[in-house]
C-alpha positions in Angstrom: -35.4 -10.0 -6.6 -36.7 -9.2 -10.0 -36.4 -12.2 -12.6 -33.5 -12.5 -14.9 -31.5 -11.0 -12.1 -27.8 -10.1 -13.4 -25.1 -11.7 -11.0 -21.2 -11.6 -11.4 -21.4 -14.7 -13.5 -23.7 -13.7 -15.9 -22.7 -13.4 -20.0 -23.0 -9.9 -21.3 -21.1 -8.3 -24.1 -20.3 -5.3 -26.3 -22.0 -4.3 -29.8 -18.5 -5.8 -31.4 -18.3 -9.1 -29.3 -16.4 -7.5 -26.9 -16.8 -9.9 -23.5 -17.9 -7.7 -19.7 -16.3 -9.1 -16.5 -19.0 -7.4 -13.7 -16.3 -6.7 -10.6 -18.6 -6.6 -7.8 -19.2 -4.6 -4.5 -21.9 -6.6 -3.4 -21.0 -9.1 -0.3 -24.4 -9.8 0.7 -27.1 -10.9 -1.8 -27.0 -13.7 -4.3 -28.7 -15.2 -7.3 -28.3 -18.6 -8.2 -24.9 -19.2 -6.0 -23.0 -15.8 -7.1 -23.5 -11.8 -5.8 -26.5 -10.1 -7.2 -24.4 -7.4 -10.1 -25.4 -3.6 -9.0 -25.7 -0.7 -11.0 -22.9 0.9 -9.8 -20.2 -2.2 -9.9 -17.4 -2.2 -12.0 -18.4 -3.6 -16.0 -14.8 -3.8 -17.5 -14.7 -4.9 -21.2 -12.0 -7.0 -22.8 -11.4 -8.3 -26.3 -13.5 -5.7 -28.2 -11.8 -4.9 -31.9 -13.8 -1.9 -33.4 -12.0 0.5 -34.7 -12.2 3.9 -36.5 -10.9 4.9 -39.4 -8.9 7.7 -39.5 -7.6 9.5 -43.1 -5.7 6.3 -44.8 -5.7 4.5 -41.4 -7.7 3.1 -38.3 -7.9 4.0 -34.8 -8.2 1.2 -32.1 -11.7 2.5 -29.9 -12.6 -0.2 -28.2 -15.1 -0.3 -25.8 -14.1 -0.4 -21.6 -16.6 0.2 -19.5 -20.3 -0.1 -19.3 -22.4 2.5 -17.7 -25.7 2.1 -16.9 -29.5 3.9 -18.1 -32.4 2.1 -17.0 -31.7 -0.4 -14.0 -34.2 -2.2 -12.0 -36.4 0.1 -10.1 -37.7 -1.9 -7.0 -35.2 -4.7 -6.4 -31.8 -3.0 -4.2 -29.0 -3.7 -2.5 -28.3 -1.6 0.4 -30.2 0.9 -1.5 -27.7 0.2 -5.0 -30.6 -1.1 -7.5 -29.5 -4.2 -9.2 -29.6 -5.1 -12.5 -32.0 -7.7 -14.7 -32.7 -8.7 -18.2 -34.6 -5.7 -18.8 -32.2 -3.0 -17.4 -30.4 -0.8 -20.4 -26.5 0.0 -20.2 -24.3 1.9 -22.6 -20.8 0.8 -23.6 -18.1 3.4 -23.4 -15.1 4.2 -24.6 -12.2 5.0 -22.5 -12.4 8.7 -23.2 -16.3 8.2 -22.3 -17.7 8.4 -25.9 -20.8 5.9 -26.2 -20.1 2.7 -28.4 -23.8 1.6 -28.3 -26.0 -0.6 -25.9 -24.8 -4.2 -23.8 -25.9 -7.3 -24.6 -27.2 -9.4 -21.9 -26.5 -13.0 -23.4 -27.3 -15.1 -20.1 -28.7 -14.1 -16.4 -30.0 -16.0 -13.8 -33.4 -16.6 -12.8 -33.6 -17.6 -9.0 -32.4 -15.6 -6.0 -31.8 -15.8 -2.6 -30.4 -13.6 0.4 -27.4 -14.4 2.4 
């Protein structure tokens, strides 16, 4: 596994503070104790406030979902590459319209095979 290896309990987070649950389909690999994240798990966002403003008012946007641009290249899962420090994601909307990039606030660093 690549260092910095993303794993269900790492931190990550939205441009506005936003925090990402990663919901896993990986039941076989595991860094530091918890499933190795993949690129295609589910990233669901909660608690993110931005809003647009609209005429004399605001819209709620909030970012949902992160969807992912540059993930790790060599390191897989059952041929699903996994996801490090270095990988890039995109924060979405729920009508898909990009918020700006993750932030990886805390991954692991060891890793181990089941």
């Amino acid at each position: 596994m690549a260092g910095n290896t993303l794993n269900v309990n790492s931190t990550l987070q939205c441009p506005h503070g936003g925090s990402v649950q990663i919901i896993s389909a990986n039941a076989r690999v595991k860094v530091d104790g918890a499933f190795a994240a993949l690129a295609t798990d589910q990233f669901v966002i909660s608690g993110c406030p931005f809003q647009i403003p609209i005429g004399t008012g605001t819209k709620p946007s909030p970012c949902m979902t992160v969807q992912w641009l540059v993930t790790d290249m060599r390191t897989k899962v059952n041929s699903t590459p996994t996801l490090s420090k270095s990988s890039v994601g995109l924060c979405l909307t729920a009508e898909q319209i990009p918020q700006g990039p993750v932030s990886i606030v805390n991954t692991q660093v060891k890793s181990a095979s089941q």
